[in-house]
C-alpha positions in Angstrom: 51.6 22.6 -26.2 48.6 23.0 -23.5 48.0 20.0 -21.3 45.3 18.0 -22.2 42.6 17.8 -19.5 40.3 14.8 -19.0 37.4 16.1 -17.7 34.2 13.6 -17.1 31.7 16.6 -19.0 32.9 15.7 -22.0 32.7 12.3 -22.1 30.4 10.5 -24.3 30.5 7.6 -22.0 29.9 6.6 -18.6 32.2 3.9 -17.1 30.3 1.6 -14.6 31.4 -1.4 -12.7 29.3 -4.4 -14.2 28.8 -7.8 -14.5 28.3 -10.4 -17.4 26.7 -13.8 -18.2 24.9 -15.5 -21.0 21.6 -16.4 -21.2 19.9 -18.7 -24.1 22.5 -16.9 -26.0 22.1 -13.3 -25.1 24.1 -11.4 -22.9 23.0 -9.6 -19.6 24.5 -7.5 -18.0 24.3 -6.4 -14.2 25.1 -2.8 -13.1 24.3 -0.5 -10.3 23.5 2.5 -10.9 23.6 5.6 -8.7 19.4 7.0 -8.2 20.7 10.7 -9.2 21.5 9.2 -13.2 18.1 7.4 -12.7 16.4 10.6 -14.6 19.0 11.4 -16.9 20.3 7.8 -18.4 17.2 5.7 -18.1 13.7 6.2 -20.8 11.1 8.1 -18.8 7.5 6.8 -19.1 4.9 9.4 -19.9 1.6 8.8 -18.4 -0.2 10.3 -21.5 1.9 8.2 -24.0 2.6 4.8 -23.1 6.2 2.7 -24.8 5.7 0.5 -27.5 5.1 -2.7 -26.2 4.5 -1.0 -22.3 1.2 -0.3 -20.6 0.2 2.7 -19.4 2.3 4.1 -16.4 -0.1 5.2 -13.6 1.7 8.9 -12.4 -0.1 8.3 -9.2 1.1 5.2 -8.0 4.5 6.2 -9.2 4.6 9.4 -7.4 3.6 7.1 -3.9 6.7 5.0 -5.2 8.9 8.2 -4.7 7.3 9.5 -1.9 7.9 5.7 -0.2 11.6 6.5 -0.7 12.2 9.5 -0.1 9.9 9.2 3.7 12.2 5.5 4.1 16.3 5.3 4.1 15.7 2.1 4.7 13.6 0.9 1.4 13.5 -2.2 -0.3 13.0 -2.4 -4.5 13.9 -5.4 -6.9 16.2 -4.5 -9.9 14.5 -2.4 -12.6 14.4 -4.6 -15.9 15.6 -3.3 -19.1 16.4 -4.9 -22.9 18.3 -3.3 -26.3 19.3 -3.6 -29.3 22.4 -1.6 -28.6 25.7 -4.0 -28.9 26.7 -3.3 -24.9 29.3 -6.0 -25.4 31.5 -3.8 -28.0 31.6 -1.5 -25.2 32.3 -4.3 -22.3 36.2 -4.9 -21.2 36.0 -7.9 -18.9 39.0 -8.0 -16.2 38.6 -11.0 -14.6 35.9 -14.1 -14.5 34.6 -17.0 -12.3 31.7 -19.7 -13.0 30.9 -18.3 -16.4 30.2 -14.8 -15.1 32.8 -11.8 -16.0 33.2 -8.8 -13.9 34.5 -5.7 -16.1 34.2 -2.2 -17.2 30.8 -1.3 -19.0 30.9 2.1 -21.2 27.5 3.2 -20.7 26.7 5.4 -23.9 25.3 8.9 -23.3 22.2 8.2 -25.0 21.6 5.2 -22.9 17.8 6.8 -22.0 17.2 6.3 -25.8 19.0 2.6 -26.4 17.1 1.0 -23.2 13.6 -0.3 -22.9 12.0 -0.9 -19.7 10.7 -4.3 -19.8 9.9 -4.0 -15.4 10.2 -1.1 -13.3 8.7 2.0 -15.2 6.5 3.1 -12.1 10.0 3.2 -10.1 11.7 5.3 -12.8 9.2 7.7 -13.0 8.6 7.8 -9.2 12.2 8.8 -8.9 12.3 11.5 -11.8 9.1 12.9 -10.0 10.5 12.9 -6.4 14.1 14.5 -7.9 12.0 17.2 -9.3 9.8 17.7 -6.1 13.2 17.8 -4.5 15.1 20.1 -6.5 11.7 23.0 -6.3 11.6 22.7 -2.5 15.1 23.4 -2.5 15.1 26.1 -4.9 12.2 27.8 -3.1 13.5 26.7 0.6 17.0 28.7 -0.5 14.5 31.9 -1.5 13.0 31.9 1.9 16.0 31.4 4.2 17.7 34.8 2.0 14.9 36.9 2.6 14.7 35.7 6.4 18.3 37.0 6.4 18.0 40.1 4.8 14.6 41.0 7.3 17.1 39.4 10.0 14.2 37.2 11.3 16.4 34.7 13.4 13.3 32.4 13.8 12.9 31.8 9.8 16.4 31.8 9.1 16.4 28.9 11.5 13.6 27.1 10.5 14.5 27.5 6.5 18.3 26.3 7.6 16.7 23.2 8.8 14.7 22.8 5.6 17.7 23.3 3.3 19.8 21.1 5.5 17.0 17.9 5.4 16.1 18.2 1.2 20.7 18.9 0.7 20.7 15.4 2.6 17.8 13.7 0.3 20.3 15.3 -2.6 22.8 13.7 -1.3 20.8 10.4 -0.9 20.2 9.9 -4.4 24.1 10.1 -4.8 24.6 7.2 -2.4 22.2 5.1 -2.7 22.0 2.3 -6.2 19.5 0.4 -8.0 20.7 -2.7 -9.9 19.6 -2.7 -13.4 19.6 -5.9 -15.4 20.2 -5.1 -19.2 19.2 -8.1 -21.8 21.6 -7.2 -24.8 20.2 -8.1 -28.6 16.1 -7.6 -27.8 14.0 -7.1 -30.5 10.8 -4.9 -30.0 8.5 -8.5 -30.6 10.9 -10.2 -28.2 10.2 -7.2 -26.0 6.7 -7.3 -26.0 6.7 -11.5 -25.6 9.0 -10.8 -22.6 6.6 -7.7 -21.1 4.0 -10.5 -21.6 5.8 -13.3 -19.6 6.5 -10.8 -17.1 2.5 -9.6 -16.5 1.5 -13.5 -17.0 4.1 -15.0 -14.5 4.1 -12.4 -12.0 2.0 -13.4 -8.9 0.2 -10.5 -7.2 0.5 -9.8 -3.8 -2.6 -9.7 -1.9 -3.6 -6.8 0.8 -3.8 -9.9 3.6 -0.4 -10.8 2.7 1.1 -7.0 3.0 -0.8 -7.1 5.9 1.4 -9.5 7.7 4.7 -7.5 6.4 4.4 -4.1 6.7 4.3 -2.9 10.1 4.7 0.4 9.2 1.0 0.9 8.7 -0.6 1.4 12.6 -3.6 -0.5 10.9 -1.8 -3.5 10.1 -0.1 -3.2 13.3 -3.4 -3.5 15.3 -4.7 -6.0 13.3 -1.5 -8.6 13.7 -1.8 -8.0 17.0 -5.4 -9.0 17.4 -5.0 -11.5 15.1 -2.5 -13.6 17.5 -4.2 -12.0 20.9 -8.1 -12.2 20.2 -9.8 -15.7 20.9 -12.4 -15.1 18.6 -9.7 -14.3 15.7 -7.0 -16.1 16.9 -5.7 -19.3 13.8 -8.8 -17.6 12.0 -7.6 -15.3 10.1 -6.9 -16.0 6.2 -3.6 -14.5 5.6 -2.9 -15.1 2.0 -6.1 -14.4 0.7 -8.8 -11.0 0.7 -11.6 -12.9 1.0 -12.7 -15.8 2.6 -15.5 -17.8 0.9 -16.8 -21.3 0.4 -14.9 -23.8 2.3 -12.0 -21.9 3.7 -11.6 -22.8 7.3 -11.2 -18.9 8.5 -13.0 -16.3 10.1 -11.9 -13.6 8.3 -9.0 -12.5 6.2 -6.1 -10.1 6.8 -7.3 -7.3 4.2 -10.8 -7.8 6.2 -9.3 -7.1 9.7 -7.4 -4.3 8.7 -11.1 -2.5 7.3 -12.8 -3.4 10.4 -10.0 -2.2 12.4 -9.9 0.7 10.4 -13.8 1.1 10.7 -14.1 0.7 14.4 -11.7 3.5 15.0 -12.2 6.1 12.4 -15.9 5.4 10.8 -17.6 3.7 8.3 -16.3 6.9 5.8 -13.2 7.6 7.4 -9.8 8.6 5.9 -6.8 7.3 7.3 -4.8 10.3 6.7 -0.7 10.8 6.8 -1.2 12.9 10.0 -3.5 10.4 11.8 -0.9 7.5 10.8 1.5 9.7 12.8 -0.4 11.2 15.8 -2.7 7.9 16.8 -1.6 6.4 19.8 -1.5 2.3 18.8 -2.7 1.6 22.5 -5.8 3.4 21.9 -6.8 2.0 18.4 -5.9 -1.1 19.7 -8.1 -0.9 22.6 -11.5 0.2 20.4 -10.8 -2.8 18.4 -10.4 -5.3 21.5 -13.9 -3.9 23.4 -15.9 -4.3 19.8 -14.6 -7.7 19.0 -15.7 -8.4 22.9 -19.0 -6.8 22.2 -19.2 -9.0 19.6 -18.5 -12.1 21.0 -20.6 -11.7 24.3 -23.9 -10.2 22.2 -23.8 -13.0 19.4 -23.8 -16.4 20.8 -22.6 -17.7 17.4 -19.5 -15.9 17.3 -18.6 -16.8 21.3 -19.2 -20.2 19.4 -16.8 -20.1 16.9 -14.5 -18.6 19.5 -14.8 -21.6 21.5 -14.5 -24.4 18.5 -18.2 -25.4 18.8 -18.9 -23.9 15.9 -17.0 -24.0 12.4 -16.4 -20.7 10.0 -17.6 -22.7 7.6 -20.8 -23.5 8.9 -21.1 -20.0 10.1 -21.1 -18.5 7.0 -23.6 -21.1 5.8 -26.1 -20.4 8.4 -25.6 -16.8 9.7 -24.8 -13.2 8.4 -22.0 -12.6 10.7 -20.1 -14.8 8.5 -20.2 -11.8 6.1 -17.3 -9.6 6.5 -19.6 -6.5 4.9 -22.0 -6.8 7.6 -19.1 -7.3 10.2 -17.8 -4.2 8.8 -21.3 -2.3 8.9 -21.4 -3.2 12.8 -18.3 -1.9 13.2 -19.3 1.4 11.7 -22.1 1.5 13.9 -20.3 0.6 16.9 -17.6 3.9 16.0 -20.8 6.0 16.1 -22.3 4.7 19.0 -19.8 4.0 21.5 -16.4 5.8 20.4 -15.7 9.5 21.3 -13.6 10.8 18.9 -13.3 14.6 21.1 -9.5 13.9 21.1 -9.5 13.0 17.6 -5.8 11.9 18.2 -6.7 9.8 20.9 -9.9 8.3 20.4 -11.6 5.8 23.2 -14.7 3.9 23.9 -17.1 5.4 26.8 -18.3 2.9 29.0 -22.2 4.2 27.8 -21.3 4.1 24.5 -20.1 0.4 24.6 -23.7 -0.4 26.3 -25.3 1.2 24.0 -23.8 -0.8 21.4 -24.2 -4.1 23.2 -27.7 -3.8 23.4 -27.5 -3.3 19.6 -26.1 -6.1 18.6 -28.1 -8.4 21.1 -31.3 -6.9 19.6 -30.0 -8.0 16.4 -28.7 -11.7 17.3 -32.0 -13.2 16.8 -32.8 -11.8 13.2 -28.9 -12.9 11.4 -30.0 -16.1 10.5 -29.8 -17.6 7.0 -31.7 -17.2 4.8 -32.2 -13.4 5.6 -35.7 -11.8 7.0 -37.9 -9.6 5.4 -37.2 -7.3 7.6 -33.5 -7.5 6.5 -34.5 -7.4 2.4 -37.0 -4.7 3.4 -33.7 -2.2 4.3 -33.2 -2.0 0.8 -29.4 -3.1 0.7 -29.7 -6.4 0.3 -30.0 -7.5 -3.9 -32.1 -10.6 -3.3 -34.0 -12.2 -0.7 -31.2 -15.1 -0.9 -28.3 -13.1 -0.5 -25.8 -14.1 2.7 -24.8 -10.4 2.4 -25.8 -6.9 2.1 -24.2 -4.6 -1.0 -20.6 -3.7 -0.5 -20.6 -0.8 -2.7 -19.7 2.0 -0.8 -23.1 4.4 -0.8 -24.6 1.3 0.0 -22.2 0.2 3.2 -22.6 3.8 4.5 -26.5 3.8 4.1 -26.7 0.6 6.0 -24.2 1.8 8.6 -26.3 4.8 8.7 -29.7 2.8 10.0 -27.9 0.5 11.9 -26.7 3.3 13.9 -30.5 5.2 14.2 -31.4 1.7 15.7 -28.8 1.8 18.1 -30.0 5.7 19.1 -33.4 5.1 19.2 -33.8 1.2 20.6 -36.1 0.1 17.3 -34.9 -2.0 14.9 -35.9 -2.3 11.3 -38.0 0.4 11.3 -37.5 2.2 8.7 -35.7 1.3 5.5 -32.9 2.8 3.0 -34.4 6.5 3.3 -33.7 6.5 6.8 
């Protein structure tokens, strides 16, 4: 009689380490489960058709999700969320317990991807199916080129498509090392489903850009802008970090997300993209420097602001009596400073010239008697302000860039408010 063979392909079920408690009744279980099975034992969302009782996945925003991972050994992700109807505890054997939870054996069917529904996490289980896929193509392709380097014997490509198959065979391997925790609600009915999706959305607090300002240091941006933030004396305890924007009676200058844009608009312009490659070849020291000599300029050409800098003066009553407590027109001086004073011919190096900077000065000092409240004519007359009693010009972006645009012809030519939005 032949020997039977146990072979894991012809299993129905997947055995996972897993854990198990109770709650209002229902059982949930806890499991980790290796990124690879992510695409083949979890639902997939499909950005043209959305799950019953899911909103619409954005493919986009997933696809950054993967990309996040794949760039990042060292990520970070809560546990992906999940509910059924399938009776998980029939196919649960419990070894041992403590404090009400068990720790056992779960038999994960093989048509798990059709028994779950993602109650959090679909933009994480799509960005991995999308970056496994990206993966696997590369590979396939990177495999291609290093044969036909080999059969032209072009030492130089095999050597370079080596490397390649070597870095996207260790992102493979990756994805068999590294978990996510799922947690599985057992006995979910789809209205249950969709009350729980609901208290999710509703209870969930959305983090702020001034908040992932102060946490990701990977971004240069949000590097620079910390930094100022603790070394500037005009920003230094005035910047709003839990908030975007800082209005009515908040005691700040500015907030985090607004730092970040003006850092971002000093050194790269009013329209400028802060591309992967810049992220990588800008030196820190050098966007860091722009951004100390215009917050100088700033503070030495608008008495206000030196001021503020110097607790005579609070944010508060700055933004009631002057424009600069706008961050839009902050930002639009900041674009016009980039054009005025920063050379950009090393554009991965960028710096302030010393003409430049006095340029800009003289700018700004030209300006500081025309920003009180309630604006001039000559401000409304630009065009890109909505009403006469607006403490702030349009922040739409045609209308930022048009304003940068003349704020930067009156820092060429010496003559302000001379010409409106045509200019």
């Amino acid at each position: 009689m032949a020997e039977q063979l146990e072979l894991s392909g012809y299993e129905d079920r997947k055995q996972l380490l897993a854990q198990r408690y109770t709650r209002d009744g229902k059982s949930l279980f806890i499991v980790s489960l290796p990124i690879h099975l992510v695409a083949t034992h979890l639902p997939i969302p499909d950005p043209n058709q959305p799950f019953e009782g899911n909103r619409r996945v954005n493919e986009t925003h997933a696809a950054k999700f993967g990309e996040y991972w794949r760039e990042n050994t060292r990520w970070a992700t809560p546990p992906l969320l999940l509910d059924t109807t399938f009776p998980m505890t029939r196919e649960f054997e419990p070894k041992f317990s403590a404090g009400g939870v068990e720790f056992g054996i779960l038999y994960l069917p093989h048509n798990s991807a059709d028994e779950l529904e993602i109650l959090d996490g679909q933009h994480r289980i799509l960005g991995w199916k999308l970056i496994t896929g990206r993966i696997i193509d590369e590979l396939k392709r990177a495999r291609e080129e290093l044969a036909k380097c080999k059969v032209s014997e072009d030492p130089v490509g095999s050597q370079v498509y080596e490397e390649k198959v070597a870095t996207l065979n260790g992102q493979m391997a990756r994805m068999r090392s590294e978990y996510i925790t799922l947690e599985i609600l057992e006995g979910v009915t789809i209205e249950e489903h969709k009350q729980f999706f609901h208290d999710i959305a509703v209870n969930a607090k959305g983090i702020t850009k001034s908040v992932t300002v102060g946490f990701d240091r990977r971004n240069l941006m949000n590097r620079v802008a910390m930094s100022l933030a603790e070394a500037d004396e005009l920003l230094d305890g005035r910047v709003e970090m839990e908030k975007d924007r800082v209005t009515g009676g908040n005691e700040n200058f500015v907030s985090g997300k607004n730092l970040v844009d003006l850092v971002k608009t000093v050194a790269i312009g009013i329209d400028g993209r802060m591309t992967n490659r810049r992220e990588k070849t800008f030196k820190e020291s050098a966007i860091e420097a722009i951004a100390d000599r215009f917050f100088k300029a700033l503070r030495e050409a608008f008495p206000d602001l030196q001021k503020v800098a110097d607790d005579e003066l609070h944010p508060v009553d700055l933004r009631t009596a002057s424009l600069l407590g706008s961050a839009t027109i902050l930002r639009i001086l900041a674009g016009a400073y980039h054009e005025l004073a920063v050379d950009n011919e090393d554009d991965d190096n960028p710096r302030v010239t010393d003409i430049g900077d006095k340029r800009a000065r003289a700018l700004f000092e030209g300006l500081a008697e025309n920003m009180g409240l309630p604006i001039s004519d000559d401000w409304y007359n630009t065009g890109f302000f909505p009403e006469t009693t607006s403490k702030a010009p349009s922040s739409r972006a045609q209308d930022l860039t048009g304003l940068t645009k003349l704020v930067t012809i009156w820092g060429l030519t010496g003559k302000t408010f001379v010409s409106g939005k045509s200019a």
